[in-house]
C-alpha positions as CSV (number, residue, x, y, z in Angstrom):
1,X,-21.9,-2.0,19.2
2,X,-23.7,-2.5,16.1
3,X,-23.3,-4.0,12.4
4,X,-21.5,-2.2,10.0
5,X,-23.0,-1.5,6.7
6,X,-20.5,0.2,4.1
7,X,-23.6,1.2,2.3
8,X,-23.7,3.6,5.4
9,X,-20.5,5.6,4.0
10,X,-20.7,8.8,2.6
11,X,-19.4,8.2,-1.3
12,X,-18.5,10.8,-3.5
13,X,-20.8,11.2,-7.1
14,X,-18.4,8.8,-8.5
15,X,-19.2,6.1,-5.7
16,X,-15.8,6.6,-4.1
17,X,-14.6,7.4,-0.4
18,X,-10.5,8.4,0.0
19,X,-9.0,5.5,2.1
20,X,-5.5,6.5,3.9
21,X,-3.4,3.4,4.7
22,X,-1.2,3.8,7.6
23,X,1.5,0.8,8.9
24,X,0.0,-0.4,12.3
25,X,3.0,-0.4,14.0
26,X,5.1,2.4,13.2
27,X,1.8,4.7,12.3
28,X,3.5,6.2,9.1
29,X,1.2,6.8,6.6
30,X,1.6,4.8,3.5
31,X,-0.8,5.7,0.7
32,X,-3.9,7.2,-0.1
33,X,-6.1,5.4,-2.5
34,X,-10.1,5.0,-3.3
35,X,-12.8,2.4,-2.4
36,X,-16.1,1.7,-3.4
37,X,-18.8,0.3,-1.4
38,X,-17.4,-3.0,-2.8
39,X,-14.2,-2.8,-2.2
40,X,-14.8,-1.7,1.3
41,X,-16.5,-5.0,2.2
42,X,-14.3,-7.2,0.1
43,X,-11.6,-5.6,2.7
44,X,-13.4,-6.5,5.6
45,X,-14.6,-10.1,4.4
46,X,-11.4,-11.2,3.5
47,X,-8.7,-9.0,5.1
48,X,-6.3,-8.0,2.1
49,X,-6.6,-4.5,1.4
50,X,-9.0,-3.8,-1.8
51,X,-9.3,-0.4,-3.6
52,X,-11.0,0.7,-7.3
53,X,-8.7,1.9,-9.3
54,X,-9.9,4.7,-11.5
55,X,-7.6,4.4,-14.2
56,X,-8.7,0.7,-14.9
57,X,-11.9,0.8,-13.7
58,X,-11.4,-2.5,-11.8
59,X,-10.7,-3.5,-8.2
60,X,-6.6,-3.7,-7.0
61,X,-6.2,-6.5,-4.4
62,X,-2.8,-4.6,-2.6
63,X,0.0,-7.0,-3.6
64,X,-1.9,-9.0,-6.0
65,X,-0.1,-8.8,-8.6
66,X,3.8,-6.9,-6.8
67,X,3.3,-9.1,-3.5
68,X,3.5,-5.9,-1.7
69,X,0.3,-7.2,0.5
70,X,-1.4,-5.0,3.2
71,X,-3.1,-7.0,5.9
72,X,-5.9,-5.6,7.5
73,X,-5.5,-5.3,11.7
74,X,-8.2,-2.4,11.9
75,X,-10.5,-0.3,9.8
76,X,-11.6,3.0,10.9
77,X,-14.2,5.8,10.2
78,X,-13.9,9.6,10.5
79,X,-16.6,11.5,12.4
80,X,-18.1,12.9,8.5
81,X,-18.2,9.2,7.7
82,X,-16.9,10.3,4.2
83,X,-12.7,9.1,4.9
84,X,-11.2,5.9,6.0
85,X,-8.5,4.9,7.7
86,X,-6.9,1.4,7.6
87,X,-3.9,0.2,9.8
88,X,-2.1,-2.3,8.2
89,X,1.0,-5.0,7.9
90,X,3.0,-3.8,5.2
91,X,5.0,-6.2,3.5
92,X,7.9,-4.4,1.0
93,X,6.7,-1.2,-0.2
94,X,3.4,0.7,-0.2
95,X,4.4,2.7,-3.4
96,X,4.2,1.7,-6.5
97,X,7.8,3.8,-7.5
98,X,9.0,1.0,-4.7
99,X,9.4,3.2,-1.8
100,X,8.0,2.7,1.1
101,X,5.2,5.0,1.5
102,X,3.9,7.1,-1.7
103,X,4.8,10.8,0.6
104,X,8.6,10.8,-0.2
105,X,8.7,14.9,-1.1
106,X,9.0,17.1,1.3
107,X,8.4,20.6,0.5
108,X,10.3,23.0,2.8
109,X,10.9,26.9,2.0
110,X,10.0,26.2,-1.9
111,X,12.1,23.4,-2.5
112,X,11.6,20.3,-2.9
113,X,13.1,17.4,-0.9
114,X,13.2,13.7,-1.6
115,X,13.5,11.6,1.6
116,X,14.1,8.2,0.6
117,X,14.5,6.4,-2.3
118,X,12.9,3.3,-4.0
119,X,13.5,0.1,-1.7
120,X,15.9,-3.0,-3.1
């Protein structure tokens, strides 16, 4: 066992590594969203999920502002060290089109197929 250092991450050139959440118990996967080196320890300091958003350029505390919070129960790295995956307690939806996870379209034989829709 050893410290973790996020600064040990492989980023992209924008500073960014793709971070998949996934519900802890039932193991579906939820979203896929970006973190930067900041982000990742602001995750792992204070448990509630953090990513950068790209389109405002800031950080997005998950639920902060919907209440849809993900809780942190365990933060993993791939083998590349360049992905990470985060289980999580989802509370309401993970989408922000208020479904429950953000892969709703399933394409089978050309068509497109929507398997849920937004939750009440």
């Amino acid at each position: 066992m050893s410290d973790f250092d996020p600064n040990s991450l492989k980023f992209n050139e924008q500073g960014l590594i793709p971070a998949i959440a996934q519900d802890a118990n039932s193991h579906e996967v939820l979203m896929m969203a970006w973190m930067n080196a900041e982000a990742v320890s602001r995750t792992l300091e204070t448990g509630r999920v953090t990513y950068w958003s790209r389109s405002r350029q800031a950080f997005w505390v998950k639920g902060e502002t919907s209440g849809n919070v993900q809780e942190l129960v365990s933060f993993r790295v791939d083998c590349d060290r360049d992905c990470l995956l985060m289980l999580v307690k989802q509370t309401g939806s993970a989408c922000h089109t208020g479904r429950r996870t953000c892969f709703y379209t399933d394409v089978t034989g050309g068509s497109e197929i929507e398997l849920m829709t937004p939750m009440e």
